[in-house]
N, C-alpha and C positions, 0 to 999 in steps of 0.2 A: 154616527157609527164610529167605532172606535176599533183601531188596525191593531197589529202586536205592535209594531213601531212606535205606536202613539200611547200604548197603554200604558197606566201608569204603575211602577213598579212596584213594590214592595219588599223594604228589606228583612231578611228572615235568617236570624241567628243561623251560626255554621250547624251543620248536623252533630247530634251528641256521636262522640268517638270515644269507646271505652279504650283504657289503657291497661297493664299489666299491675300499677299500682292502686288500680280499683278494686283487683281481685282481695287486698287487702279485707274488705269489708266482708266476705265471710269468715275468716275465723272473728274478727271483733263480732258480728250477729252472733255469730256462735256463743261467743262469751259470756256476750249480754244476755243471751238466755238464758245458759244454763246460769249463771247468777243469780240473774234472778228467781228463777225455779227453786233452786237450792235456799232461796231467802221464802218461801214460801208464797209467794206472786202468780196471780192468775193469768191467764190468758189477755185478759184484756192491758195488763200491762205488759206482757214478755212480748205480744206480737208487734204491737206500735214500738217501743222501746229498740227490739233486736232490730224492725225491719229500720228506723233511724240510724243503729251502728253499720249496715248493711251500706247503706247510700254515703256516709260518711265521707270515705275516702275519695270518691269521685266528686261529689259536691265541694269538697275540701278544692282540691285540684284544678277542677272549673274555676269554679269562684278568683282564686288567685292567679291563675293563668288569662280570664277570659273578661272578668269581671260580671260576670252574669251566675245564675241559680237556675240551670232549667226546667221549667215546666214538666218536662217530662219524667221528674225525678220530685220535685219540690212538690206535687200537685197529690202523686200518690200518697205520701209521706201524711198530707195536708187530710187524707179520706181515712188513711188507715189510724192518724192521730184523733181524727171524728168520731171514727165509730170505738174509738175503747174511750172515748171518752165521754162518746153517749153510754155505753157500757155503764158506766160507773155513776154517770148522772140517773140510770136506768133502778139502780140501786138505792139511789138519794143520795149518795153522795155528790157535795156540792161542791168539787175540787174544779171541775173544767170551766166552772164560773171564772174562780182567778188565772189559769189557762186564756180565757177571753180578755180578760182583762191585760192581758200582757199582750197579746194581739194586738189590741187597741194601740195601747203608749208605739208598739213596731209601726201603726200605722199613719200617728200621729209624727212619729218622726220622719217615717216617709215622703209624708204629706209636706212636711217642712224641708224636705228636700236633705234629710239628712243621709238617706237610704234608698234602695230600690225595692221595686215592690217584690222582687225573687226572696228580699230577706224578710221580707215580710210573711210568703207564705209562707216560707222555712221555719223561722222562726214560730208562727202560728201552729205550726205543724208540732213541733219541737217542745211548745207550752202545752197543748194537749197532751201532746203522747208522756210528756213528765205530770202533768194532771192525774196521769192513773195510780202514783205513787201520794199524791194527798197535794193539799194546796199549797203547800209552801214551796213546793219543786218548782212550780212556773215560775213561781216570782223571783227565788235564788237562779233560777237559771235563767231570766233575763235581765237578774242585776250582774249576774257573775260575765253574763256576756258584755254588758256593758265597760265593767273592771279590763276584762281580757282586752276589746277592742282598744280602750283606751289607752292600756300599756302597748300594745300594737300600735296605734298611734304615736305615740310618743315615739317609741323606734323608727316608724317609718320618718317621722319628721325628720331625724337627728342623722337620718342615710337620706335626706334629701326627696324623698318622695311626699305628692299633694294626696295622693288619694290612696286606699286603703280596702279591700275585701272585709266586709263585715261577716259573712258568710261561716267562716273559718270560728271566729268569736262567738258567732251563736252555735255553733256543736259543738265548741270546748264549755264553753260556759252550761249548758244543759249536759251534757256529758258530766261534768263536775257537781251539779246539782243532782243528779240523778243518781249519782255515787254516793253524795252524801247522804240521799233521802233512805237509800237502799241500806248502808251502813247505820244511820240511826232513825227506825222507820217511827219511832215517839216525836220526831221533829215534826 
């Protein structure tokens, strides 16, 4: 029989705590939508897309402050980037194939210990929901994450710091991909 004294613990990230610079992430959803509406984009891209600019700012902020990507954020992000992107597979279009595919390489890095798996779902999430714009967005956006992080790297080195939020890297990097796909949608 096992007491509370005896029990064994488990440790469980602090609780998500919004801040006033999270609020941030409604006008960016805002934005991103009507952009994209205005670009003539359906549904299944404007929902995953805004609700990604939506989580942005907090994600951003965790990540660098805590070094973590919570579940409680990354997971929805991870369901609402599934279904527009069964959406689109629903149509035959085969764009969330490369979306997986970029999953994949985030989880092979993981696996190698280059990453945590928070970036992984994000990212995962991130490739999807840039999926509903054609297939070259997931991949620019987790080369462009890569670019970002690296130059982020390099800076952090040069100030003395070993470790690094990948996190940040993957929403600039698909945020830039996503702009670009949006601005030339023949790519």
């Amino acid at each position: 029989m096992t007491t509370a004294a005896t029990a064994p613990t488990a440790t469980l990230p602090p609780p998500l705590r919004l801040r006033p610079v999270d609020a941030l992430g409604v006008p960016l959803a805002l934005a991103t939508a009507w952009s994209l509406i205005t670009a003539g984009l359906d549904a299944a891209a404007v929902v995953p897309l805004a609700a990604a600019a939506l989580a942005a700012p907090l994600l951003w902020r965790v990540d660098v402050a805590e070094h973590r990507l919570p579940n409680a954020v990354t997971l929805p992000l991870l369901l609402v980037g599934a279904v527009g992107a069964a959406a689109r597979l629903a149509t035959g279009d085969l764009a969330p194939v490369a979306a997986l595919a970029s999953a994949g390489v985030l989880l092979v890095m993981a696996v190698a210990g280059g990453m945590g798996m928070g970036d992984v779902k994000l990212g995962a999430g991130l490739a999807l929901a840039t999926s509903t714009l054609g297939w070259t967005a997931p991949l620019a956006g987790l080369a462009a994450s890569v670019v970002v992080g690296g130059l982020a790297g390099l800076v952090a080195l040069a100030a003395g710091r070993r470790s690094l939020a990948f996190g940040p890297s993957l929403l600039a990097g698909h945020a830039l991909a996503g702009a670009l796909a949006v601005a030339s949608p023949a790519v």
